[in-house]
N, C-alpha and C positions, 0 to 999 in steps of 0.2 A: 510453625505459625498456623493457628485455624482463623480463617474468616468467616464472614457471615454467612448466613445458606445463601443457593443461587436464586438470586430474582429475576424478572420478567426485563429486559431491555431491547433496542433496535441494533441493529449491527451493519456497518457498512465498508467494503474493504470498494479501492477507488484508484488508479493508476492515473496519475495527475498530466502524465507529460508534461510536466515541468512548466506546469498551469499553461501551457499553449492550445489558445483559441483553434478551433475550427468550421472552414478551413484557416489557414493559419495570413496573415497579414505583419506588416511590416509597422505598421502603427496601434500595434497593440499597445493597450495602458496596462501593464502587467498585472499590476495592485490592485486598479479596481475591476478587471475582470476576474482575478481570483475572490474577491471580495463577493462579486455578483454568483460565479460560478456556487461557491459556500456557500450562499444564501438560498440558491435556489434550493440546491442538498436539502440546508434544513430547517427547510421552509415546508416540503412534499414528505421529507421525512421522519422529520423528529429525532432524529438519532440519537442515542446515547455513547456511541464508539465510532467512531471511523479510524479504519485501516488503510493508508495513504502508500502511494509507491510512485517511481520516479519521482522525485520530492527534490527541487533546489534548495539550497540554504544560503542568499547572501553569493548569490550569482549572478557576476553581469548580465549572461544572457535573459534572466529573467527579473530583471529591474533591483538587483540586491537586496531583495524582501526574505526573512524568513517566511517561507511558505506555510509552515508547520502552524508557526505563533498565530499568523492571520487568521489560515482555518479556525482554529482557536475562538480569539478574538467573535469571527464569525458567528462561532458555537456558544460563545460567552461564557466560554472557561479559561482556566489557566492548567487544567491537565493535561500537556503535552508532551510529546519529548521526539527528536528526534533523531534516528542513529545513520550517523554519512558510513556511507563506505567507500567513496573517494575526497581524496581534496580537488578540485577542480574539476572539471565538467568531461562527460563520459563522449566517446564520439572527437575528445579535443586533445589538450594537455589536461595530464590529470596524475597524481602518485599516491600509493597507497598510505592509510593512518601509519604514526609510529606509534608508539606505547605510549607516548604522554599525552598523544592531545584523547579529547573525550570522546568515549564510544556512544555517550547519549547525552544529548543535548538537551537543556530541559527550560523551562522560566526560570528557574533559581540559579542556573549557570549560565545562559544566554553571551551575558554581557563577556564572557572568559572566551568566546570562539571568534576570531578574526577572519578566518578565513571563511573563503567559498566553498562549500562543498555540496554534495551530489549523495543522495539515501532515499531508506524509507522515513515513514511517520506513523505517528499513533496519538489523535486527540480523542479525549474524552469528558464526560459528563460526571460520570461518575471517579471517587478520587482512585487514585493509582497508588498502592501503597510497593509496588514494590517492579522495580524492572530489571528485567536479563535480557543479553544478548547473545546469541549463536555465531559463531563465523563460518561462511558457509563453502566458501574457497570460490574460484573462476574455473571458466574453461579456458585450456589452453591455446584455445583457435577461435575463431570468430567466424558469422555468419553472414550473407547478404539479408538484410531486411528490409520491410515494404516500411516505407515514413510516411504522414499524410504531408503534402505539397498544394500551393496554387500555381493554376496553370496559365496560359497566359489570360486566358476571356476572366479572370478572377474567379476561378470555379474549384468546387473540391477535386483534388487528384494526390496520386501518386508516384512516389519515386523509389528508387532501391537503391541502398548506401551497402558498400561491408561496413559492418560493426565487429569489433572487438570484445571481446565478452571483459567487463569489469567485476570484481569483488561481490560476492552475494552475502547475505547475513539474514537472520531472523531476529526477531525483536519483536519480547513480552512481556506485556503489562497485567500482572498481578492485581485484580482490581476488589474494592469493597464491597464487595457482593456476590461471591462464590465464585469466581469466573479467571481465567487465566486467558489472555488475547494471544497468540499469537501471529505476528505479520511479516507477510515476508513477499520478496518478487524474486523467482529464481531465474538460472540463465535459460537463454533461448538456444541453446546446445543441446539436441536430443540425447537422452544420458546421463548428461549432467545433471537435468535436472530432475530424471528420477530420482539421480543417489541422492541429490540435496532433501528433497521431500522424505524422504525414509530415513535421514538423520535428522529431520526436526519433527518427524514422527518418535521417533525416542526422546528424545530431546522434549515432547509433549509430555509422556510417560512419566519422565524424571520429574519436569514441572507439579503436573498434577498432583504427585507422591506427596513432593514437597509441602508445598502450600496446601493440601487438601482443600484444590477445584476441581470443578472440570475444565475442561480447554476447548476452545476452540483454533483454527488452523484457517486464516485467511491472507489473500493477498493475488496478486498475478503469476500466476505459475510454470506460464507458457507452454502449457499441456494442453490440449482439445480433447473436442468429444467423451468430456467426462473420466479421461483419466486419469489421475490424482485420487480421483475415491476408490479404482480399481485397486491402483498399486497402495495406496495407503489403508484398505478397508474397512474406511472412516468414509461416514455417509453426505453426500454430497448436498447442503442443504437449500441451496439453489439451483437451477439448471436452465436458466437464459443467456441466451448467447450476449457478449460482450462487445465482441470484437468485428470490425469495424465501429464507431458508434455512430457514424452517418448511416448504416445499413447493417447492422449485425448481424454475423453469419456464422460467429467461433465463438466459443467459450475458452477463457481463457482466467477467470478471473471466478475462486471459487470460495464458498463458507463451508468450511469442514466439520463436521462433529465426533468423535466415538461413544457421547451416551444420549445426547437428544434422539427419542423416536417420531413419526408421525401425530400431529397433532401436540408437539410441544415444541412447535413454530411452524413459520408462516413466511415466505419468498413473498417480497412484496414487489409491485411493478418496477420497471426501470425508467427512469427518469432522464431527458437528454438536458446536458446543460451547456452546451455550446461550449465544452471544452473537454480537449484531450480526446486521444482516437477510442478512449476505452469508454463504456458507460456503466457507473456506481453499481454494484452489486449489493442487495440489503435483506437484509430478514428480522423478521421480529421474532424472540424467543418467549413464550409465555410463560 
């Protein structure tokens, strides 16, 4: 399969926390702060691509919206798709896919998915002619991690939960314009998530071959201080801190390349949207 050459678009990879406001409240209107949240996106940005993580699908805790469709909606497209990697909510009850039900959830299948489930996302602007998916495996331990929390004066704060590490996967969108997305959140398992990254660094290889694109490699990775571009020696093409988004201090959330050089993009500011502990990572490729 050859497609078009590669043209000029925006890029945004975006860890939603499962569209939870902050700090976070009990009378959140799920729908329309994701709706507001998406607007502001791509209203400062223009995007052509967002790369979505922590992503509900049609989960009580977050008002049983498809998350994915909305952003969409948002964007006023219909090229979506999104791939769960659990049925049920991470942190709770939750059991891994079996073979039958769907690895990517798209508009043209929507209506075939029942259940609640728990992934990443991938909207776009331009059309998607083609998607794959990686499985990326779990760690087998889990960690203590910081959550954002309100405290009792109603003020931003924090808490720490163990969490159990869930199912990781990548998921890529082959698109009409030279360009191979891949999106991915890996565990927060030091280790783990190196191996994960250097198997969807081949995994990029084989892509690219494929389809003659180039690729890019975004998503949450749970690496800091820039290493993902180290171990992967693929250029790092953002580098503002992400993490906290009331006060970012980590990066953790990166756009990857191996053939863009200096001066064929551009890291554009970051944008707060009063949601989610992470804040939008974006670049424009000329």
């Amino acid at each position: 399969m050859v497609v078009a050459p590669a043209q000029s678009m925006r890029i945004i990879s975006w860890n939603l926390l499962h569209g939870q406001v902050i700090p976070p409240t009990s009378e959140q209107d799920w729908r329309q702060s994701l709706i507001t949240a998406a607007k502001t996106v791509a209203d400062n940005y223009r995007p052509d691509f967002i790369g979505i993580q922590e992503v509900d699908e049609k989960l009580g805790r977050s008002g049983n919206i498809s998350q994915t469709k909305l952003i969409g909606e948002a964007m006023g497209t219909q090229h979506w798709g999104f791939a769960p990697v659990i049925i049920g909510e991470p942190g709770a009850k939750w059991r891994k896919l079996n073979s039958a039900e769907l690895k990517v959830i798209t508009e043209e299948n929507l209506e075939q998915n029942n259940e609640g489930s728990y992934g990443i996302g991938i909207v776009s602007k331009i059309p998607i002619i083609h998607w794959d998916r990686l499985e990326l495996g779990k760690s087998v331990f889990g960690m203590p991690l910081v959550i954002p929390a309100e405290n009792k004066k109603g003020k931003q704060s924090i808490r720490f939960i163990y969490v159990a590490d869930e199912p990781r996967v990548a998921l890529a969108a082959t698109l009409n314009c030279g360009w191979t997305v891949i999106n991915t959140h890996l565990s927060f398992v030091p280790g783990v998530n190196y191996w994960q990254l250097q198997k969807i660094k081949r995994w990029a290889k084989k892509l690219a071959e494929q389809y003659k694109t180039q690729v890019l490699i975004i998503g949450d990775m749970n690496l800091p201080k820039g290493i993902p571009a180290v171990v992967s020696s693929w250029n790092s093409l953002v580098t503002h801190n992400s993490y906290p988004s009331w006060g970012a201090k980590i990066q953790f959330d990166y756009i990857l390349s191996d053939t863009l050089q200096p001066g064929q993009f551009e890291a554009l500011p970051t944008v707060v949207t009063g949601m989610s502990d992470h804040l939008p990572m974006s670049v424009r490729i000329n």
